[in-house]
N, C-alpha and C positions, 0 to 999 in steps of 0.2 A: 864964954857964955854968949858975947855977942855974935863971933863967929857960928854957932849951931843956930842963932835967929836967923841970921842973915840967910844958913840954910833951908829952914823951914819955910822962909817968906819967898826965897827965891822958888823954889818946889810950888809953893802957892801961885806963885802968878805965873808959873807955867799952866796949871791945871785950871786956872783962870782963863786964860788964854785959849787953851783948849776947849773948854765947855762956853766961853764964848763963840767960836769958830761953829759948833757944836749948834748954837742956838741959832745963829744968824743965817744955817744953810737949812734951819726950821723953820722957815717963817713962807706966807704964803707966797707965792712965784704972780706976779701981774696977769692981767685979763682973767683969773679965775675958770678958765677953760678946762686945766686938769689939778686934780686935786694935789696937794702939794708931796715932796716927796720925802718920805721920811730916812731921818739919820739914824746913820750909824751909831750908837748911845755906848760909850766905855763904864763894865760897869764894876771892874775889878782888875787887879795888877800889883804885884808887889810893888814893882818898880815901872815906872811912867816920866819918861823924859825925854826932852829934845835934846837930838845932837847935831849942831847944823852940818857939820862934815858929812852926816850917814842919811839915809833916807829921802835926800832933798828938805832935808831939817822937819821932816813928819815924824809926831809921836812916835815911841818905842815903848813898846808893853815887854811885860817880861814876869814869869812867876804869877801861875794860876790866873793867866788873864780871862777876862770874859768879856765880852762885846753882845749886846744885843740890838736886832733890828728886826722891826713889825712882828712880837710876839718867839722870832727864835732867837735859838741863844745862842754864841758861838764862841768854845771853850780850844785855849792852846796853852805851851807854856811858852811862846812868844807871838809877836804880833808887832806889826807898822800901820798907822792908821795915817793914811793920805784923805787931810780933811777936805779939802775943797772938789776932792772927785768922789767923795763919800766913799770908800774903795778903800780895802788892808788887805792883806798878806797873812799868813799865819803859819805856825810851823812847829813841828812837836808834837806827837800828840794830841791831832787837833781833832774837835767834836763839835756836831752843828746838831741843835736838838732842838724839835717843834713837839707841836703833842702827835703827829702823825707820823716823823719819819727819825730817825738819826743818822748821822754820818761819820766814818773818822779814816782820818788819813795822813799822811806823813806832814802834809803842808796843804796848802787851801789859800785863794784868790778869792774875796767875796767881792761885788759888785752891789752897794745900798740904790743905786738906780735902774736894773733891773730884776734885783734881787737873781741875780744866777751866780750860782757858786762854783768854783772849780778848783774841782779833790786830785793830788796829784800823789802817787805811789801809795801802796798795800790800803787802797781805797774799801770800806766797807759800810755799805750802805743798806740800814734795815728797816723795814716797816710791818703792820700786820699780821701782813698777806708774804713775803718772801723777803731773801736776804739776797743782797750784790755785791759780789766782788768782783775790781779793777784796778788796772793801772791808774786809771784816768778815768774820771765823770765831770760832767759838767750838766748841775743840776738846776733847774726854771723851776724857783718859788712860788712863781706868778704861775704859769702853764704845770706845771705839777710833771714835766717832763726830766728824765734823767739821761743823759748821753752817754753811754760805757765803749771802752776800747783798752784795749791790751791788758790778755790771759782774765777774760771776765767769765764769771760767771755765780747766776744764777741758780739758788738753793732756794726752793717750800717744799712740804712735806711729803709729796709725791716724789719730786727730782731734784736733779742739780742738772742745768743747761750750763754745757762750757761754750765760748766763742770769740771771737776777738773782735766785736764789734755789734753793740746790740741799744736801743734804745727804747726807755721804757717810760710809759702814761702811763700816769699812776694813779690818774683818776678815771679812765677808762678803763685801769688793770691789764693792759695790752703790751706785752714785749715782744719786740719785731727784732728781727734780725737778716740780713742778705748776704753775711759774708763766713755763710760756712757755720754748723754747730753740731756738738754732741750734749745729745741727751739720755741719762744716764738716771732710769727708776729706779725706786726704793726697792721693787721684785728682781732687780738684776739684767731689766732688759737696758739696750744699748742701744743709742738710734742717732745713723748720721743724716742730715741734709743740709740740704744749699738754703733755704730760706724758710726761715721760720716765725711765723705768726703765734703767739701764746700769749692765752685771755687769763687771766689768772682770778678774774671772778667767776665767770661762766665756767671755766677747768678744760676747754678748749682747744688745741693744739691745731696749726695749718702746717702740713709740712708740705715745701714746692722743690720737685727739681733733684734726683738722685737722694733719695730719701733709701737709705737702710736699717730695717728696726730687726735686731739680733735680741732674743730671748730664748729663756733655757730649751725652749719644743721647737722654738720657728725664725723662719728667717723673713723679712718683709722686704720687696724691693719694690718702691712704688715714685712713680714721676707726680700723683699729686694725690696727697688725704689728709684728712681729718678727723681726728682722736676725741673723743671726750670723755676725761678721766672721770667726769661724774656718772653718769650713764655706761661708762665701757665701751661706748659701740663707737667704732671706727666707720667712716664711711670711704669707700678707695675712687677718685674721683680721675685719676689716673689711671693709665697700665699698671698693671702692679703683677707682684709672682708673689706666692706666699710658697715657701717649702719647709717641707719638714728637714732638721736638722738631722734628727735619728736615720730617718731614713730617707737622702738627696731625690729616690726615686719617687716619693709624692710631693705634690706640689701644687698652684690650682695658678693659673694663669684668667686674667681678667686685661678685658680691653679697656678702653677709656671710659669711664663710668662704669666701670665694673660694678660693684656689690657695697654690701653692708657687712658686717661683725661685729657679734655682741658678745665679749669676751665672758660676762656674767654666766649667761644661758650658751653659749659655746655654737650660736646656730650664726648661719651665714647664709646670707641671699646675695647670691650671685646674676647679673643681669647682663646685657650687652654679646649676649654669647660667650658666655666663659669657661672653661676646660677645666678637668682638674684630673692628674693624673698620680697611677697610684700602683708603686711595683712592676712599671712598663706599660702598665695600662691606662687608657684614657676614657673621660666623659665628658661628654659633649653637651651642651643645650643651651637655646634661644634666653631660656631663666632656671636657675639654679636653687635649691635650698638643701642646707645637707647643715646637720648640727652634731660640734663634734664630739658633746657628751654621751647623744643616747647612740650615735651611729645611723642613725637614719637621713634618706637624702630621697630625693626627688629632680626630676628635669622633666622641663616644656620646651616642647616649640623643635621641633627637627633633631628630636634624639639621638647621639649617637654614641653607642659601647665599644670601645674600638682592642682588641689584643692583638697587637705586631708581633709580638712571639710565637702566639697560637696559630697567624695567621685567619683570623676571626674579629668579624664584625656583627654587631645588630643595630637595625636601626630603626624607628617609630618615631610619634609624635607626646607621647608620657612614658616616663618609667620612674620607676623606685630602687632604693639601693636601702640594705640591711646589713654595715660592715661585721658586725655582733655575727649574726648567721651567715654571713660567707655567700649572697644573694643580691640578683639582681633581677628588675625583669623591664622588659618594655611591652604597649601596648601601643595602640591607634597603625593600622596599617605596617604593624611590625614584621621586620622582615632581618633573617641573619645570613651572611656567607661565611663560608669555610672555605679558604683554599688552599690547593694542594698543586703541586711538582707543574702539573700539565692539565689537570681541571680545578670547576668548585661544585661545592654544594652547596644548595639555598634553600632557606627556607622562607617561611612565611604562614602566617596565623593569626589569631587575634595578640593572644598575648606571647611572647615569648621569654622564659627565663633564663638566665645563668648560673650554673651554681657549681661551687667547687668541696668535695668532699674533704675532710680530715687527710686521706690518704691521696690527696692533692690530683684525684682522678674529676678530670672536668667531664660535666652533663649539660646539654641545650635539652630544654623542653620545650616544645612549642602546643599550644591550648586551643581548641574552638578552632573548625575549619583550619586544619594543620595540612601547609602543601609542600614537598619540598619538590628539588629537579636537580638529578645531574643528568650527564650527557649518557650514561649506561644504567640509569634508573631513573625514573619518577613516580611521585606516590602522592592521595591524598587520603586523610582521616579525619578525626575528630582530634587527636591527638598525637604528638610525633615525642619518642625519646631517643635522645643520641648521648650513649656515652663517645667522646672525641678519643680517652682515652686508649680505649680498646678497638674503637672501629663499631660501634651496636650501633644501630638504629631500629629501634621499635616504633610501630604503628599498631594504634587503638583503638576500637570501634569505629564499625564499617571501613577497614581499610582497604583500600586498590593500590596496587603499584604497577606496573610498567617499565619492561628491560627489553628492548629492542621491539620485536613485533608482538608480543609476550604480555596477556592483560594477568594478574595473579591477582586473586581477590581470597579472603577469610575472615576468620575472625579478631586473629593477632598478626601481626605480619615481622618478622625480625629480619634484619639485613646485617652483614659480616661485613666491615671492609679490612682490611689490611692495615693495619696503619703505617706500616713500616716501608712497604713498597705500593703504599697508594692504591690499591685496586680491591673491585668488589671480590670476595670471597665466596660468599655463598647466603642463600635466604629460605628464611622458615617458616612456614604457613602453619599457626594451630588454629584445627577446626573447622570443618568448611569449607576445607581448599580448594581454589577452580584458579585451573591455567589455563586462558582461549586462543587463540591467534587465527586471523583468516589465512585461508588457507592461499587466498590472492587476493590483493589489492583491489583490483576491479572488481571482483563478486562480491557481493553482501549479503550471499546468503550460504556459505561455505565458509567451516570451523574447525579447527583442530581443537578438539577440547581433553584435558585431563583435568581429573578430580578426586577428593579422599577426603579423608576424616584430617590426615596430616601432609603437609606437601616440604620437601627440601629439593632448594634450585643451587646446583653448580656450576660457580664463574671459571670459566677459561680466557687467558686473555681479555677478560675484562670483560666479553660477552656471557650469557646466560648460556650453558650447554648438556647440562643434565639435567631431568628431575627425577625425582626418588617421594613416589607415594603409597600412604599406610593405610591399611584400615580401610573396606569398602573403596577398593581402589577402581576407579571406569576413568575407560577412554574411548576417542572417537576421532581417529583420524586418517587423511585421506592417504591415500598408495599413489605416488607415481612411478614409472619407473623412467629413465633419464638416458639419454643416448649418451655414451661419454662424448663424441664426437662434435656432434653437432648441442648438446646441451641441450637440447627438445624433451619435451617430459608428457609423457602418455598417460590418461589417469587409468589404474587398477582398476580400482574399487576405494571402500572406505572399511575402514577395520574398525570394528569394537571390541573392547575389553573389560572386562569387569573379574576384579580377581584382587587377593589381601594386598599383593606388593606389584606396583604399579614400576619401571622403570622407561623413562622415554630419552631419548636425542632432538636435543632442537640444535635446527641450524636456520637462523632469521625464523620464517612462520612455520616453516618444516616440520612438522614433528612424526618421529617414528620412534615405536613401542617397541626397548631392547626385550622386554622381560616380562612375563607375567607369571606371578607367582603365588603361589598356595591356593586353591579351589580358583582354578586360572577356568574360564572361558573367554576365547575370544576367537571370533570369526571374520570373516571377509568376505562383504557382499560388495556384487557388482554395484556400481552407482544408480544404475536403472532399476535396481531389489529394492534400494534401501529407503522407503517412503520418507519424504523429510520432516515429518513431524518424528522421526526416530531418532535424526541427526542430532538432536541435541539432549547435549545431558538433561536431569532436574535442574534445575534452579538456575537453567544460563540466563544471562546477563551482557549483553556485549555495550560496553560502555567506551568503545573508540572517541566518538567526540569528548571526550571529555582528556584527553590524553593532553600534556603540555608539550609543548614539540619544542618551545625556548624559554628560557629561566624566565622571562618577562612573563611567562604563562602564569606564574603561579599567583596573578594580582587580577585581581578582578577592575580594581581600580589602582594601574599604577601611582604609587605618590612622585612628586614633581626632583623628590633629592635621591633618586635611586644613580646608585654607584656600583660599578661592574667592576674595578679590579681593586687590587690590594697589592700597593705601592712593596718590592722588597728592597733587601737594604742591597741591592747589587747597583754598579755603574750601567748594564743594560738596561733596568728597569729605569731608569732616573726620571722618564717622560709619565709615568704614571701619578696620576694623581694620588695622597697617601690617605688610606683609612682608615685610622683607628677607635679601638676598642678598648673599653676596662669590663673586668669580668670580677663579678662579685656572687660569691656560692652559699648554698645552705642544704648541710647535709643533711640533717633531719625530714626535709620536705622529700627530698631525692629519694630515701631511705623507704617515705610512706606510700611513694609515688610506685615506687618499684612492686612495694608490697601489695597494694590494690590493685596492679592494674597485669601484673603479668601472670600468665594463668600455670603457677607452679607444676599442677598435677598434669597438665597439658603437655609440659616441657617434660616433662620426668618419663611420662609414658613414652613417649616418642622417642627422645631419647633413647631409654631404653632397647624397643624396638628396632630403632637404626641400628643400633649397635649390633646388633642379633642378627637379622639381616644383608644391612648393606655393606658390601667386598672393599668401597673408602670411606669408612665413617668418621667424621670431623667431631671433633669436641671442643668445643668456645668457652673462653671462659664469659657466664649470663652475667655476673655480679658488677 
């Protein structure tokens, strides 16, 4: 009996001892300058005893201990309290719990003089707003700051940020990191960078420095942005590349301050001059906006449509894009080239469109004062359609065109090129057709004229060298006849013709009439007979100055970013600067475009006709 006193009393003036030790590092600190500091308070333990061999003879807790200081509580099932540096150890299953945060971790260091804790293996610390997990934290009660390192990371409801080194204010809500992280959303996206800023009240994200964000449509490669998971819109403050996964070949490249994205509404403003490229094709412009729900998109500011494959460019000051309809168009000083083997063709208009059909046959249309230029034709209208595919080029209301000395004017005007071997084919006048040429350069008042209801010109060598006219066929041109020797030319006369089928030879201004046929008259007056108000047909027109003599012709006001060639993928070409283009089509426009504007029954008669008559008749396919 005495013996178990003796135990109980000895127990006593241990715990006596203790909460002496306890009270006496309670009391106020001299000069009253800072307020005192408060202890460590033991406020459960199975077992509580000194052992002076262990600990430097500091308490030992043991069995459901509990220790509190300034409001939290700090649960293990063991513990060493070293009183005079107000400071313990803890270990087991340890838990630190305020009304804001909890912690638990294999073992735990607390400091009662500046209240910073340090959590040491399978660390897990949760509050709110998110949870932490670490090797190691070491958390400021005071400053409300958490220090994490080794295999941490961070889980709220959006992600889980992994990284090995991260520190988090948890009264600003702000976790920073510098040394490397993945972040990995609740949607499956994936994203790596070198340094990461994350607000966790605002929903915020800074990513700096080799940032990769992988999700199921896209891939992000950006040197600096910012995310805001409440809003959705990312701003790219950085270079950045956004590409489609599906397909590597789109993709939109942004310089430094690129753009915005608003993942909600799926629209995107793109700024700084940013690209975006799409199936080998590119778009260019000064500012951007293109949204990727409805497919609609727009570009300012130095437009450019670039196709390296087609070898086709357009370029202007605004265009629109319609991915849904397969369409694109530019306007402000819009101008397109096409080129080929050893030339190009250009054009130029108010507005110019792109469009590609179902059956993947590409159409340029050019609108409003429509001029194009190669080096063996030019022409201008109101209107120009080029299928690429086939080689067409139609001209619409009041058109003129021009093949060497060669003015050809009607009502519709169609052009053959080759596609395959690059060269003009042949051209078709319905309506009104008139072919004039002087008959010399120095005279201006001397014409070779042919004219008809229908006119067909055949290319040789890539010059004009036949025509073939129908219907009220007249001509009017002069006779020389030519020493072979010395190449001196004597004028005849001047010959008229008026008769159903008209057939002539040009060679440069030349012209002479192989054929006249069906109620054929035609005679041969001297030139002293032929009064000059006779010399000319109805309805001439000699429209010389108006000819383009070089592609620059076709701009009334050049714009300042005109580009003349188109970079190829050869090692000769390598000095060329590169131009490209994206081409976006719509059939349905092309479809209505064709149906109003080419004169069916025009083509069909004619047609016809040819066929019937003329000894090479050509058949195109119009469509």
């Amino acid at each position: 009996m005495a013996g178990e006193i003796n135990k109980h009393l000895k127990y006593l003036s241990i715990l006596v001892i203790f909460l002496s030790g306890i009270f006496a590092f309670g009391q106020t600190q001299p000069g009253g300058k800072q307020p005192p500091v408060k202890k460590i308070k033991h406020l459960n333990s199975e077992v509580l005893r000194v052992m002076p061999e262990k600990f430097e003879g500091n308490p030992f807790a043991h069995g459901n201990v509990i220790f509190e200081h300034d409001g939290t509580k700090l649960y293990s099932d063991s513990a060493v309290y070293y009183q005079k540096e107000n400071f313990f150890r803890a270990w087991s299953r340890v838990r630190v719990v305020n009304d804001t945060v909890s912690m638990t971790s294999d073992s735990l260091e607390y400091d009662g003089n500046t209240s910073i804790a340090k959590a040491f293996d399978n660390v897990h610390m949760k509050d709110s707003k998110s949870e932490l997990f670490a090797d190691y934290v070491e958390y400021n009660r005071v400053t409300d700051v958490a220090i994490a390192s080794g295999n941490v990371v961070m889980i709220d409801p959006n992600q889980r940020v992994e990284t090995s080194y991260m520190v988090y204010d948890r009264k600003s809500g702000i976790a920073r990191t510098d040394q490397g992280a993945v972040i990995r959303g609740s949607d499956g996206t994936v994203t790596h960078t070198q340094i990461l800023v994350y607000n966790t009240k605002s929903k915020t994200i800074d990513f700096d420095r080799n940032t990769t964000i992988e999700t199921p449509d896209y891939r992000i490669n950006s040197d600096k942005m910012i995310m805001n998971q409440a809003t959705d819109i990312t701003d790219f403050l950085g270079r950045t590349i956004i590409t489609d996964r599906k397909n590597p070949r789109n993709y939109i490249v942004m310089p430094e301050g690129g753009g915005t994205f608003n993942k909600r509404t799926g629209e995107a403003f793109l700024k700084k001059r940013s690209t975006v490229y799409r199936d080998g094709k590119e778009l260019w412009g000064d500012e951007m906006y293109f949204n990727d729900k409805t497919g609609y998109g727009w570009a300012k500011g130095n437009v450019l449509i670039d196709d390296p494959e087609e070898k086709r460019f357009i370029r202007g000051e605004y265009g629109e894009a319609f991915r849904e309809l397969d369409s694109a168009f530019v306007t402000g000083n819009a101008y397109a080239v096409k080129a080929f083997s050893t030339d190009s063709l250009y054009f130029h208009a108010d507005t110019i469109m792109a469009v590609q059909r179902k059956d993947s046959t590409r159409v340029l249309k050019a609108y409003f004062n429509a001029r194009f230029f190669k080096s063996n034709a030019q022409g201008k209208s109101d209107s120009v359609f080029y299928n690429e595919t086939i080689g067409l080029l139609k001209s619409f209301r009041d058109p003129i065109m021009w093949s060497g000395e060669q003015q050809i004017t009607g009502d519709t005007i169609y052009m053959y090129n080759n596609p395959q071997f690059e060269v003009m084919d042949s051209v078709r006048v319905f309506n009104n057709s008139f072919a004039i040429s002087k008959v010399d350069s120095l005279n201006e008042k001397d014409f070779n004229q042919v004219k008809g209801k229908f006119m067909t010109g055949y290319f040789l060598n890539n010059e004009l060298n036949l025509v073939e006219v129908h219907e009220n066929a007249q001509a009017i041109n002069f006779v020389d006849d030519e020493d072979e020797e010395t190449k001196t030319k004597e004028r005849i006369g001047i010959n008229t013709s008026d008769c159903g089928i008209i057939e002539a030879e040009i060679k440069g201004s030349d012209v002479e009439v192989l054929a006249c046929r069906i109620q054929a008259a035609s005679k041969l007056y001297p030139e002293s007979k032929l009064p000059e108000s006779s010399r000319y047909l109805k309805d001439f027109k000699w429209r010389g100055e108006e000819k383009m003599l070089r592609w620059q012709d076709i701009f009334d006001n050049p714009p300042e970013y005109l580009e003349v060639q188109i970079k190829e993928n050869s090692p000769e070409s390598g000095e060329m600067e590169k131009i490209d283009l994206d081409e976006l089509i719509n059939p349905e426009d092309n479809q209505i475009m064709e149906e109003e504007l080419i004169p069916n029954d025009s083509v069909q008669e004619f047609t016809q006709e040819a066929e019937r008559n003329s000894n090479n008749p050509t058949k195109e396919n119009e469509e």
